[in-house]
C-alpha positions as CSV (number, residue, x, y, z in Angstrom):
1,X,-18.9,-10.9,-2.0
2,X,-16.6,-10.4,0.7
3,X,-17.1,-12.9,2.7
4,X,-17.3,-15.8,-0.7
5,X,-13.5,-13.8,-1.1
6,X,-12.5,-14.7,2.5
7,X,-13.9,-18.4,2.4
8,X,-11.6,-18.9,-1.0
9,X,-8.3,-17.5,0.4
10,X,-9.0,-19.6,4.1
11,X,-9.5,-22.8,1.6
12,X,-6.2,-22.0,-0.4
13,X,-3.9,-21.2,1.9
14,X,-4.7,-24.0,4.5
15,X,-5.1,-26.9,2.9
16,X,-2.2,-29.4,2.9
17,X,-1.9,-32.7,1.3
18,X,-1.1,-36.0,3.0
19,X,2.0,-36.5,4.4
20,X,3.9,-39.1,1.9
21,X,5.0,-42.2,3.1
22,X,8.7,-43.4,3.6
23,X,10.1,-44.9,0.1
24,X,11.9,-47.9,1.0
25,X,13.9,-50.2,-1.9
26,X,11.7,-52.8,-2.1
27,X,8.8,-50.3,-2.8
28,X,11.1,-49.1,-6.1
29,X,11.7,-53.2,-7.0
30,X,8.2,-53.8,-7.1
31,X,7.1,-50.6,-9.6
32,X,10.4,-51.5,-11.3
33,X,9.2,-55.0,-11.3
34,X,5.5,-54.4,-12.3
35,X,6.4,-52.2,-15.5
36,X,8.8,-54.6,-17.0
37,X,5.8,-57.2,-16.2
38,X,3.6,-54.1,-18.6
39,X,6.5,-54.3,-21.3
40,X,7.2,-51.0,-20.0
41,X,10.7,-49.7,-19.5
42,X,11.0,-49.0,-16.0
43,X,13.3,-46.0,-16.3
44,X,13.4,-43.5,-13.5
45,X,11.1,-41.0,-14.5
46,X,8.8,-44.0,-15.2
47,X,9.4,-45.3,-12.2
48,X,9.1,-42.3,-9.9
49,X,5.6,-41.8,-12.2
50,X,4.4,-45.4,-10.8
51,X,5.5,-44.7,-7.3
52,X,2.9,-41.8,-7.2
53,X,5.6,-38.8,-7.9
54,X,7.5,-39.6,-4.9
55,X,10.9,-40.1,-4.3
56,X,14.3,-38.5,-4.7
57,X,16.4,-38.9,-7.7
58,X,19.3,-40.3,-5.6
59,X,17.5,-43.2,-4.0
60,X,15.5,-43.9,-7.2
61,X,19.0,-44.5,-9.0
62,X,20.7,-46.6,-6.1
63,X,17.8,-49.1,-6.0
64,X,17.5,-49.4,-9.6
65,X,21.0,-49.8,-9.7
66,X,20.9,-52.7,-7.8
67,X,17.7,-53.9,-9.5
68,X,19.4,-53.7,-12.6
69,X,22.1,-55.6,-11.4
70,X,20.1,-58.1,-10.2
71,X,18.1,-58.6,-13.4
72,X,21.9,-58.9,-15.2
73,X,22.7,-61.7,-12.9
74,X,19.6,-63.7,-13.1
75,X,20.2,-63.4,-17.2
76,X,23.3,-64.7,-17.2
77,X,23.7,-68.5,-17.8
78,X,25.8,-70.3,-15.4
79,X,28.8,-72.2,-16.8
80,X,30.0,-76.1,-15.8
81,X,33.3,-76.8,-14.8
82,X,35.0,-78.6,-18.1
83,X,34.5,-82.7,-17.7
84,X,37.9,-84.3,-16.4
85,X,38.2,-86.1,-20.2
86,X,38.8,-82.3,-21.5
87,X,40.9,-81.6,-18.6
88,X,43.4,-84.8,-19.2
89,X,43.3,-83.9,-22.9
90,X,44.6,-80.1,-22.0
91,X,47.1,-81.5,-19.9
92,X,48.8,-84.2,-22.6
93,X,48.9,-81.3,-25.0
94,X,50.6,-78.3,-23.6
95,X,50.6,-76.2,-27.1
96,X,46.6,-77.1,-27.7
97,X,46.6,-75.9,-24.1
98,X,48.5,-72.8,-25.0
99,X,46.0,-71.9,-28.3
100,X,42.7,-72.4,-25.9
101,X,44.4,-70.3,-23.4
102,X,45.1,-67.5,-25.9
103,X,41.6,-68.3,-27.6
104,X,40.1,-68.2,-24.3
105,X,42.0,-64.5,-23.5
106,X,40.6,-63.2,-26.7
107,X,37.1,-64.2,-25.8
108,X,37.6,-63.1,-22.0
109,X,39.0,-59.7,-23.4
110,X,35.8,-59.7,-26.0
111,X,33.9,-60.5,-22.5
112,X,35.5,-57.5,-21.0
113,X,34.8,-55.8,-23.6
114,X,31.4,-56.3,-24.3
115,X,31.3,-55.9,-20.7
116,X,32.8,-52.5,-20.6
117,X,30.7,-51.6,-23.3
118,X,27.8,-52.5,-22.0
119,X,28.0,-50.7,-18.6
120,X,29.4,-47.4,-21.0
121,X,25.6,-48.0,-23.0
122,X,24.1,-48.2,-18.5
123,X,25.7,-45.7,-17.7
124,X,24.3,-43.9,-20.9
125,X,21.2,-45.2,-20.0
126,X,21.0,-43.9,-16.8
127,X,22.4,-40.1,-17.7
128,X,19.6,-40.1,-20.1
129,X,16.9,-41.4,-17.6
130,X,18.2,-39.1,-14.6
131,X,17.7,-36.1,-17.1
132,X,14.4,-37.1,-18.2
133,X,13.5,-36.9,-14.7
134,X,14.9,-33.9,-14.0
135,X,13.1,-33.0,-16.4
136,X,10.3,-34.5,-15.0
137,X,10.7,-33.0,-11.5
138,X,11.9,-29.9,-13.3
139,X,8.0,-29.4,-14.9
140,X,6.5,-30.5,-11.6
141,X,9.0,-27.7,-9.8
142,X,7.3,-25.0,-12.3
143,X,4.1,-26.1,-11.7
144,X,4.3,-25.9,-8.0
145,X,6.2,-22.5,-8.4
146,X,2.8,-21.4,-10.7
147,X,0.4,-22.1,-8.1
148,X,2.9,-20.6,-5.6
149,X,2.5,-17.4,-7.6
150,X,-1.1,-18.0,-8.0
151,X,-1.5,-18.4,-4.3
152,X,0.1,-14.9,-3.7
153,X,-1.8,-13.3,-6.3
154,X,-5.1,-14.1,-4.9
155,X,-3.1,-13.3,-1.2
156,X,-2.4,-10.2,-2.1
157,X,-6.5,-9.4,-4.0
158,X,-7.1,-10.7,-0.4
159,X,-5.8,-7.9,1.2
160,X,-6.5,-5.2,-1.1
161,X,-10.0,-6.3,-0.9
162,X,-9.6,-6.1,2.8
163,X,-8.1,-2.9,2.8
164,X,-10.6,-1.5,1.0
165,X,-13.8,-2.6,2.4
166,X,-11.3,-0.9,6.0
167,X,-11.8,2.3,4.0
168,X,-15.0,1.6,2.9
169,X,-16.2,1.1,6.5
170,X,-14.3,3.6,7.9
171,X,-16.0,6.3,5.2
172,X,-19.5,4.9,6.4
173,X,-19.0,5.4,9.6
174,X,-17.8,9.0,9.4
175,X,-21.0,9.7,7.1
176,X,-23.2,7.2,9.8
177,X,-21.6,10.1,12.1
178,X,-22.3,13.1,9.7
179,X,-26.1,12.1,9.1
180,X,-26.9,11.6,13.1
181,X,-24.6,14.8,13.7
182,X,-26.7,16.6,10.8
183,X,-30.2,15.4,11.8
184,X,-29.3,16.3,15.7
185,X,-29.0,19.5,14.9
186,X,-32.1,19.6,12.5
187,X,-34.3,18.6,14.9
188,X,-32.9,21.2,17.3
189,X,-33.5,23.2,15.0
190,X,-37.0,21.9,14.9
191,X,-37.0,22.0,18.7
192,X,-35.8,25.5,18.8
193,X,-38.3,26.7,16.1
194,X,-41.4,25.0,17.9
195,X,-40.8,26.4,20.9
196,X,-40.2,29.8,19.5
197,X,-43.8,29.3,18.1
198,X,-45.3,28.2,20.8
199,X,-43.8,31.3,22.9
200,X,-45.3,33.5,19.9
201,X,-48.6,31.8,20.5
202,X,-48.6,32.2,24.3
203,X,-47.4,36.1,24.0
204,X,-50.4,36.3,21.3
205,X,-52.7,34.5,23.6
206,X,-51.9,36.9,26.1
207,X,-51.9,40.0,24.0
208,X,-55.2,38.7,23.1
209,X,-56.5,38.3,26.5
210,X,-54.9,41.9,27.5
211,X,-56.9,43.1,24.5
212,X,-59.9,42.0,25.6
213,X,-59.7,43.2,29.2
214,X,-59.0,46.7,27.6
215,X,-62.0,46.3,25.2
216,X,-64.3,44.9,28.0
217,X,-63.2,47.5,30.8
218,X,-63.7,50.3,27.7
219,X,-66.9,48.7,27.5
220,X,-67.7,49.0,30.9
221,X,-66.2,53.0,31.0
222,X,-68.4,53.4,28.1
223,X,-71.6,52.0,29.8
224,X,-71.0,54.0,33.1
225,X,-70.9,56.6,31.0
226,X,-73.7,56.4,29.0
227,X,-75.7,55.6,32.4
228,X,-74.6,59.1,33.8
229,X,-75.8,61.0,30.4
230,X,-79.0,59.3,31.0
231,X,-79.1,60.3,34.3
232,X,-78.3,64.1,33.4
233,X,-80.4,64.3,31.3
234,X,-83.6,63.2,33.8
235,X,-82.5,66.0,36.2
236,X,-82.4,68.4,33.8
Protein backbone atom coordinates (compact mmCIF):
# COMPACT_ATOMS: atom_id res chain seq x y z
CA UNK A 1 0.00 0.00 0.00
CA UNK A 2 2.79 2.16 0.70
CA UNK A 3 4.74 1.93 -1.95
CA UNK A 4 1.20 2.09 -4.73
CA UNK A 5 0.90 5.65 -2.29
CA UNK A 6 4.54 6.63 -3.22
CA UNK A 7 4.28 5.70 -7.08
CA UNK A 8 0.88 8.03 -7.17
CA UNK A 9 2.35 11.19 -5.47
CA UNK A 10 6.02 10.64 -7.77
CA UNK A 11 3.44 10.51 -10.96
CA UNK A 12 1.46 13.74 -9.73
CA UNK A 13 3.87 15.90 -8.75
CA UNK A 14 6.32 15.40 -11.74
CA UNK A 15 4.64 15.28 -14.59
CA UNK A 16 4.58 18.49 -16.75
CA UNK A 17 2.90 19.12 -19.95
CA UNK A 18 4.46 20.27 -23.19
CA UNK A 19 5.90 23.41 -23.48
CA UNK A 20 3.38 25.64 -25.77
CA UNK A 21 4.52 26.98 -28.73
CA UNK A 22 4.97 30.83 -29.52
CA UNK A 23 1.49 32.41 -30.80
CA UNK A 24 2.29 34.47 -33.63
CA UNK A 25 -0.62 36.75 -35.53
CA UNK A 26 -1.00 34.82 -38.37
CA UNK A 27 -1.67 31.71 -36.20
CA UNK A 28 -4.89 33.93 -34.63
CA UNK A 29 -5.86 34.97 -38.61
CA UNK A 30 -6.05 31.50 -39.62
CA UNK A 31 -8.45 30.10 -36.39
CA UNK A 32 -10.13 33.49 -36.91
CA UNK A 33 -10.28 32.76 -40.53
CA UNK A 34 -11.25 29.02 -40.25
CA UNK A 35 -14.39 29.67 -37.93
CA UNK A 36 -15.90 32.30 -40.03
CA UNK A 37 -15.26 29.63 -42.87
CA UNK A 38 -17.56 27.15 -39.98
CA UNK A 39 -20.31 30.04 -39.77
CA UNK A 40 -18.83 30.38 -36.45
CA UNK A 41 -18.23 33.74 -34.79
CA UNK A 42 -14.75 33.96 -34.23
CA UNK A 43 -14.90 35.93 -31.01
CA UNK A 44 -12.04 35.73 -28.58
CA UNK A 45 -12.93 33.16 -26.31
CA UNK A 46 -13.79 31.17 -29.49
CA UNK A 47 -10.82 31.92 -30.87
CA UNK A 48 -8.48 31.21 -28.00
CA UNK A 49 -10.78 27.78 -27.77
CA UNK A 50 -9.54 26.94 -31.54
CA UNK A 51 -6.03 27.86 -30.77
CA UNK A 52 -5.88 25.01 -28.24
CA UNK A 53 -6.44 27.40 -24.87
CA UNK A 54 -3.39 29.34 -25.62
CA UNK A 55 -2.79 32.71 -25.82
CA UNK A 56 -3.07 35.90 -23.83
CA UNK A 57 -6.07 38.10 -23.92
CA UNK A 58 -3.96 41.10 -25.08
CA UNK A 59 -2.44 39.63 -28.14
CA UNK A 60 -5.75 37.76 -28.94
CA UNK A 61 -7.46 41.32 -29.09
CA UNK A 62 -4.64 43.18 -31.08
CA UNK A 63 -4.70 40.56 -33.89
CA UNK A 64 -8.29 40.36 -34.16
CA UNK A 65 -8.34 43.87 -34.17
CA UNK A 66 -6.48 44.05 -37.08
CA UNK A 67 -8.35 41.04 -38.57
CA UNK A 68 -11.36 42.74 -38.07
CA UNK A 69 -10.17 45.65 -39.73
CA UNK A 70 -9.12 43.86 -42.52
CA UNK A 71 -12.31 41.96 -43.12
CA UNK A 72 -14.10 45.78 -42.89
CA UNK A 73 -11.90 46.90 -45.69
CA UNK A 74 -12.21 44.01 -47.98
CA UNK A 75 -16.31 44.57 -47.47
CA UNK A 76 -16.26 47.88 -48.42
CA UNK A 77 -17.01 48.67 -52.21
CA UNK A 78 -14.63 50.90 -53.78
CA UNK A 79 -15.98 54.06 -55.30
CA UNK A 80 -15.17 55.68 -59.08
CA UNK A 81 -14.11 59.02 -59.54
CA UNK A 82 -17.41 60.96 -61.03
CA UNK A 83 -17.19 60.93 -65.10
CA UNK A 84 -15.84 64.47 -66.37
CA UNK A 85 -19.70 65.00 -67.99
CA UNK A 86 -20.85 65.18 -64.20
CA UNK A 87 -17.94 67.13 -63.33
CA UNK A 88 -18.61 70.03 -66.24
CA UNK A 89 -22.25 69.79 -65.24
CA UNK A 90 -21.29 70.73 -61.36
CA UNK A 91 -19.14 73.30 -62.57
CA UNK A 92 -21.95 75.35 -64.91
CA UNK A 93 -24.19 75.11 -61.93
CA UNK A 94 -22.67 76.49 -58.89
CA UNK A 95 -26.10 76.34 -56.62
CA UNK A 96 -26.85 72.48 -57.94
CA UNK A 97 -23.19 72.26 -56.91
CA UNK A 98 -23.93 73.85 -53.57
CA UNK A 99 -27.22 71.26 -52.87
CA UNK A 100 -24.97 68.08 -53.70
CA UNK A 101 -22.30 69.53 -51.57
CA UNK A 102 -24.76 69.90 -48.64
CA UNK A 103 -26.46 66.57 -49.77
CA UNK A 104 -23.21 65.02 -49.95
CA UNK A 105 -22.32 66.48 -46.01
CA UNK A 106 -25.41 64.98 -44.85
CA UNK A 107 -24.64 61.65 -46.24
CA UNK A 108 -20.78 61.89 -45.23
CA UNK A 109 -22.07 62.95 -41.58
CA UNK A 110 -24.69 59.79 -41.92
CA UNK A 111 -21.30 58.02 -42.97
CA UNK A 112 -19.62 59.22 -39.85
CA UNK A 113 -22.19 58.43 -38.21
CA UNK A 114 -22.93 55.03 -39.06
CA UNK A 115 -19.31 54.93 -38.77
CA UNK A 116 -19.12 56.05 -35.22
CA UNK A 117 -21.88 53.82 -34.48
CA UNK A 118 -20.60 51.07 -35.70
CA UNK A 119 -17.18 51.08 -34.02
CA UNK A 120 -19.41 52.08 -30.55
CA UNK A 121 -21.47 48.41 -31.41
CA UNK A 122 -17.01 46.89 -31.98
CA UNK A 123 -16.15 48.19 -29.33
CA UNK A 124 -19.30 46.62 -27.56
CA UNK A 125 -18.42 43.67 -29.25
CA UNK A 126 -15.21 43.31 -28.10
CA UNK A 127 -15.95 44.30 -24.14
CA UNK A 128 -18.41 41.55 -24.28
CA UNK A 129 -16.01 38.97 -25.97
CA UNK A 130 -12.94 40.01 -23.62
CA UNK A 131 -15.36 39.16 -20.63
CA UNK A 132 -16.46 36.09 -21.97
CA UNK A 133 -12.99 35.06 -21.96
CA UNK A 134 -12.17 36.16 -18.81
CA UNK A 135 -14.59 34.29 -18.06
CA UNK A 136 -13.24 31.64 -19.93
CA UNK A 137 -9.74 31.82 -18.50
CA UNK A 138 -11.41 32.76 -15.20
CA UNK A 139 -13.03 28.84 -15.10
CA UNK A 140 -9.81 27.41 -16.46
CA UNK A 141 -7.85 29.58 -13.47
CA UNK A 142 -10.31 27.66 -10.89
CA UNK A 143 -9.77 24.51 -12.35
CA UNK A 144 -6.13 24.69 -12.28
CA UNK A 145 -6.36 26.21 -8.62
CA UNK A 146 -8.63 22.79 -7.83
CA UNK A 147 -6.12 20.40 -8.90
CA UNK A 148 -3.50 22.75 -7.21
CA UNK A 149 -5.50 21.97 -3.96
CA UNK A 150 -5.90 18.46 -4.92
CA UNK A 151 -2.28 18.05 -5.54
CA UNK A 152 -1.51 19.27 -1.90
CA UNK A 153 -4.06 17.26 -0.45
CA UNK A 154 -2.74 14.07 -1.66
CA UNK A 155 1.03 15.91 -0.77
CA UNK A 156 0.24 16.27 2.43
CA UNK A 157 -1.76 12.11 2.89
CA UNK A 158 1.78 11.60 1.43
CA UNK A 159 3.56 12.63 4.26
CA UNK A 160 1.27 11.65 6.91
CA UNK A 161 1.42 8.25 5.48
CA UNK A 162 5.10 8.66 5.61
CA UNK A 163 5.25 9.76 8.92
CA UNK A 164 3.41 7.17 10.07
CA UNK A 165 4.82 4.12 8.65
CA UNK A 166 8.49 6.32 10.52
CA UNK A 167 6.56 5.50 13.63
CA UNK A 168 5.35 2.43 12.63
CA UNK A 169 8.97 1.24 11.91
CA UNK A 170 10.45 2.82 14.57
CA UNK A 171 7.79 0.89 17.11
CA UNK A 172 8.98 -2.45 15.36
CA UNK A 173 12.20 -1.97 15.83
CA UNK A 174 12.11 -1.22 19.49
CA UNK A 175 9.74 -4.41 19.91
CA UNK A 176 12.39 -6.42 17.15
CA UNK A 177 14.79 -5.15 20.14
CA UNK A 178 12.42 -6.09 23.11
CA UNK A 179 11.76 -9.78 21.70
CA UNK A 180 15.70 -10.52 20.97
CA UNK A 181 16.43 -8.63 24.45
CA UNK A 182 13.61 -10.87 26.06
CA UNK A 183 14.54 -14.20 24.50
CA UNK A 184 18.47 -13.49 25.30
CA UNK A 185 17.71 -13.53 28.55
CA UNK A 186 15.27 -16.54 28.37
CA UNK A 187 17.69 -18.72 27.08
CA UNK A 188 20.11 -17.58 29.73
CA UNK A 189 17.94 -18.36 31.79
CA UNK A 190 17.72 -21.74 30.13
CA UNK A 191 21.51 -21.75 30.03
CA UNK A 192 21.73 -21.00 33.71
CA UNK A 193 19.05 -23.59 34.66
CA UNK A 194 20.74 -26.48 32.58
CA UNK A 195 23.85 -26.07 33.94
CA UNK A 196 22.55 -25.78 37.42
CA UNK A 197 21.06 -29.34 36.64
CA UNK A 198 23.64 -30.75 35.24
CA UNK A 199 25.89 -29.54 38.42
CA UNK A 200 22.99 -31.30 40.58
CA UNK A 201 23.47 -34.39 38.52
CA UNK A 202 27.26 -34.44 38.76
CA UNK A 203 27.13 -33.75 42.81
CA UNK A 204 24.36 -36.70 42.71
CA UNK A 205 26.64 -38.74 40.65
CA UNK A 206 29.14 -38.25 43.07
CA UNK A 207 27.20 -38.57 46.19
CA UNK A 208 26.18 -41.69 44.57
CA UNK A 209 29.55 -43.05 43.91
CA UNK A 210 30.67 -41.84 47.63
CA UNK A 211 27.68 -43.88 48.72
CA UNK A 212 28.72 -46.76 47.28
CA UNK A 213 32.37 -46.79 48.38
CA UNK A 214 30.85 -46.43 51.96
CA UNK A 215 28.45 -49.33 51.35
CA UNK A 216 31.13 -51.51 49.60
CA UNK A 217 34.06 -50.74 52.22
CA UNK A 218 30.99 -51.43 55.10
CA UNK A 219 30.70 -54.50 53.12
CA UNK A 220 34.11 -55.31 53.23
CA UNK A 221 34.38 -54.29 57.31
CA UNK A 222 31.48 -56.46 57.56
CA UNK A 223 33.11 -59.51 55.86
CA UNK A 224 36.42 -59.22 57.76
CA UNK A 225 34.40 -59.36 60.46
CA UNK A 226 32.35 -62.10 59.97
CA UNK A 227 35.70 -64.03 58.89
CA UNK A 228 37.23 -63.34 62.41
CA UNK A 229 33.91 -64.71 64.27
CA UNK A 230 34.44 -67.64 62.20
CA UNK A 231 37.74 -67.89 63.14
CA UNK A 232 36.93 -67.54 66.97
CA UNK A 233 34.79 -69.57 67.03
CA UNK A 234 37.27 -72.66 65.54
CA UNK A 235 39.80 -71.96 68.36
CA UNK A 236 37.44 -72.10 70.83
Amino acid sequence: MYFVVCCIILHATTYKGARPMALTKEMIWKAADELDADGTKPTLANVRKRLGGVGSFTTIQEAMSEWKNRKQQEAQPLIDPPPPALAQLLENFGADIWNLARVAADQALDGKRRVIEENAAQIREQAEEAIALADSMDAELHDLRAKIAGLEETAALYRELQANYHALEERAELELKHQKDHSAQEIHRAVTRANEKDSEAIEARKSERQALDRAARAEGQVEALEKQLGLAKKGK
